[in-house]
LUMMIDO-411105 format. One record per residue (C-alpha): residue number from 1; x, y, z. Coordinates in steps of 0.02 Angstrom, whole numbers, plus 50000, padded with zeros to 5 digits. Example, Ala and Ser with C-alpha at 12.3 -4.5 7.8 and 13.67 -1.06 7.14 Angstrom:
- seq,x,y,z
- 1,50615,49775,50390
- 2,50684,49947,50357
END
This chain:
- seq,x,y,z
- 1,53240,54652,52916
- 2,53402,54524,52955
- 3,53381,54573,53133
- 4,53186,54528,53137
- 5,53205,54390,53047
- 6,53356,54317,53169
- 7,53223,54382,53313
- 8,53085,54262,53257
- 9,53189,54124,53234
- 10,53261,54116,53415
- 11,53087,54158,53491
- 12,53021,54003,53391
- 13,53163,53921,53461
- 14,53141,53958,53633
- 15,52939,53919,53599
- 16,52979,53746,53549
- 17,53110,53709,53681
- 18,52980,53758,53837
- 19,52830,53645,53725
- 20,52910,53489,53787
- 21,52792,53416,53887
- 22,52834,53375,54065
- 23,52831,53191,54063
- 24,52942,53195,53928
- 25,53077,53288,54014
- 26,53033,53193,54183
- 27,53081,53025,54083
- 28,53243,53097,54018
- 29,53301,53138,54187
- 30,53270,52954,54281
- 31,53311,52855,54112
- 32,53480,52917,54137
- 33,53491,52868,54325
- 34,53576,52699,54307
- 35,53642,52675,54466
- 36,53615,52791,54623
- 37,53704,52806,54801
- 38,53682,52953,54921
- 39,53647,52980,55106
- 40,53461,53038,55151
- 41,53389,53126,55297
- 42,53211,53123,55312
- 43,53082,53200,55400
- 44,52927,53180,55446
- 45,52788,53310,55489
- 46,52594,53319,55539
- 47,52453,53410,55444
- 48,52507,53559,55552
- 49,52693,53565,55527
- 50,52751,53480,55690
- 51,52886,53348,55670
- 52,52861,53184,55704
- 53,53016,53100,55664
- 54,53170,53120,55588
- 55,53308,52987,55511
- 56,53474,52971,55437
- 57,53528,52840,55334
- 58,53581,52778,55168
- 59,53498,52729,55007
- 60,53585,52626,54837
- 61,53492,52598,54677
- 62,53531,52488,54529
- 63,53388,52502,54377
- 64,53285,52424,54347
- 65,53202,52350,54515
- 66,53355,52327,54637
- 67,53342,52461,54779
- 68,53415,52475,54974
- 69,53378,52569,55077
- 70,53448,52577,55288
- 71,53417,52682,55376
- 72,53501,52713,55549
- 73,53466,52690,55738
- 74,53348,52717,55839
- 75,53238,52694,55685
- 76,53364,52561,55606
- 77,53234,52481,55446
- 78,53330,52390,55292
- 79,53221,52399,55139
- 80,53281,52262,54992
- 81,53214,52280,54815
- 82,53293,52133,54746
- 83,53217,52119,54565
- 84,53055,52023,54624
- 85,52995,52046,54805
- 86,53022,52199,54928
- 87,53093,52161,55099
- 88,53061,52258,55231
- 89,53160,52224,55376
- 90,53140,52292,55574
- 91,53279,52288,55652
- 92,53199,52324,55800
- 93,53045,52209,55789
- 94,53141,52061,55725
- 95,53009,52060,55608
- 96,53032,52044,55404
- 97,52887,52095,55273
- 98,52911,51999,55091
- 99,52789,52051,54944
- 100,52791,52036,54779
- 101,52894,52182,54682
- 102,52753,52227,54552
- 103,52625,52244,54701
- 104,52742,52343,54808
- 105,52794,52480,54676
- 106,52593,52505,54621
- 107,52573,52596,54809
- 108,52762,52654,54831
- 109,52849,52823,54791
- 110,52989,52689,54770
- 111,52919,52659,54598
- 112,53007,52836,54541
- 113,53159,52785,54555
- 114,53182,52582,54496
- 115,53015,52559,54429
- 116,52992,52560,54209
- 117,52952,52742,54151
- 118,52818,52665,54051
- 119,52740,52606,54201
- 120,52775,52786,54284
- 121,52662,52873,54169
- 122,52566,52759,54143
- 123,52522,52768,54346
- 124,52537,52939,54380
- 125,52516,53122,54305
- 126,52690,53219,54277
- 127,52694,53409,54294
- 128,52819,53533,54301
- 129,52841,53665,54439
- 130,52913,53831,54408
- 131,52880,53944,54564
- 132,53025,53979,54698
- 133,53187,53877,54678
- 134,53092,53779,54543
- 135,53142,53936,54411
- 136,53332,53923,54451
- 137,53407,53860,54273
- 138,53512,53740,54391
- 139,53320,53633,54468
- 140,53200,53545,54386
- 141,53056,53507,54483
- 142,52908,53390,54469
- 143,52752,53336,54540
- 144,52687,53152,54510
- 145,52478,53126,54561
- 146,52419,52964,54569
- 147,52302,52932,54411
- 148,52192,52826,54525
- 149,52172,52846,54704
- 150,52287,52789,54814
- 151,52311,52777,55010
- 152,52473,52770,55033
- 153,52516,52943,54963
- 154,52419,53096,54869
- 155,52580,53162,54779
- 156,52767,53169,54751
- 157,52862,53332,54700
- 158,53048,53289,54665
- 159,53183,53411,54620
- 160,53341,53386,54502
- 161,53479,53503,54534
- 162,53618,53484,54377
- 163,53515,53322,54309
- 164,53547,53241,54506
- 165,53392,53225,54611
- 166,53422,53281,54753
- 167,53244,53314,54863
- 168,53089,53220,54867
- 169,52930,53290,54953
- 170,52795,53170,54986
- 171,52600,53202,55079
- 172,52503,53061,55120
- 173,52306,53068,55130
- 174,52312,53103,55318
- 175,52400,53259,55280
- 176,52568,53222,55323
- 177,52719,53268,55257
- 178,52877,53171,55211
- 179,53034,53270,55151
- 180,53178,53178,55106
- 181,53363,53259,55063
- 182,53491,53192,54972
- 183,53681,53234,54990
- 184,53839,53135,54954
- 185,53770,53086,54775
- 186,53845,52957,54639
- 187,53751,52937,54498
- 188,53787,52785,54378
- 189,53946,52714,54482
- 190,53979,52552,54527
- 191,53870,52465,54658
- 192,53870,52279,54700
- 193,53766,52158,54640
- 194,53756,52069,54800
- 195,53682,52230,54915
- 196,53547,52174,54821
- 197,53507,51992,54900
- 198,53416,51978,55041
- 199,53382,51820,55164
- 200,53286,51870,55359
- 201,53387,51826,55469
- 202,53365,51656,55601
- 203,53219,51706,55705
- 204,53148,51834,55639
- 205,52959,51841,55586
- 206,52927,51831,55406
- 207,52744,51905,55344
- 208,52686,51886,55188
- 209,52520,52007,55155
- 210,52394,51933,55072
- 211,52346,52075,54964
END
């Protein structure tokens, strides 16, 4: 009877552990992202698997709202969150986009990581995925669909490995597909203020989009 009894009460247990929902675990996991350095590569494929391009660069994150992102030649962009516009800047182009932060992060995976969680689910569905490396007890993995329809991207699947993320697949309506790796991680280290400022350069083009 003892050994039924002890039976039940780790099944129940185990029942109530897996009946968190996702979004609630999903929050856990980026609430405690503070801060967030790590070298990406990223690639870029077609709707039939060929590559398109490829880049290597790094990425630095300070919640809430302060993100860069450089990436490096012959694609050499510099992407500034700095608490209230986004900069995008083209090294190539001379050219320098400015819009306003809460705009940006409504269309932008970017959202995910230095957007409020609130807004997160209050934007997007959360689900968890539990097929292939998804079931190792080390990865968490979850897919983020737009509530309402959106053209920049038709989901997001990121995977945690030990609480870090560490991947982030993305497929836009046109049926590509962006994967993006992370290795050399820090999470919640020090990272200057001032990575986060942002002024174009002399010369270069500034556009402001009017939507």
């Amino acid at each position: 009877m003892l050994r039924l009894v002890t039976s039940f009460i780790l099944l129940t247990s185990v029942s109530i552990a897996y009946a968190i929902p996702a979004d609630q675990k999903f929050v856990k996991l980026v609430e405690n992202i503070k801060s967030f350095e790590a070298s990406f590569t990223q690639n870029i494929s077609d709707d039939k698997g060929d590559s398109i391009s490829s880049m290597k660069g790094d990425i630095k994150v300070l919640r809430p709202g302060k993100f860069y992102w450089k990436s490096n030649p012959p694609d050499a962009i510099i992407v500034v969150a700095d608490g209230s516009f986004l900069w995008t800047y083209d090294i190539e182009l001379e050219q320098v986009t400015k819009q306003e932060l809460a705009k940006a992060l409504s269309s932008s995976p970017a959202a995910v990581l230095i957007g409020s969680t609130h807004q997160l689910l209050t934007d997007f569905k959360v689900s968890e995925l539990q097929t292939g490396e998804c079931q190792s007890s080390q990865k968490s993995c979850f897919a983020l669909t737009p509530i309402k329809a959106d053209e920049t991207f038709q989901d997001i699947q990121l995977t945690f490995n030990n609480n870090q993320l560490v991947e982030v697949k993305m497929n836009d309506p046109l049926g590509q597909h962006i994967h993006t790796q992370f290795t050399k991680i820090t999470v919640n280290g020090h990272v200057k203020e001032n990575l986060f400022k942002f002024s174009p350069p002399a010369g270069v083009d500034v556009i402001k989009p009017s939507t």
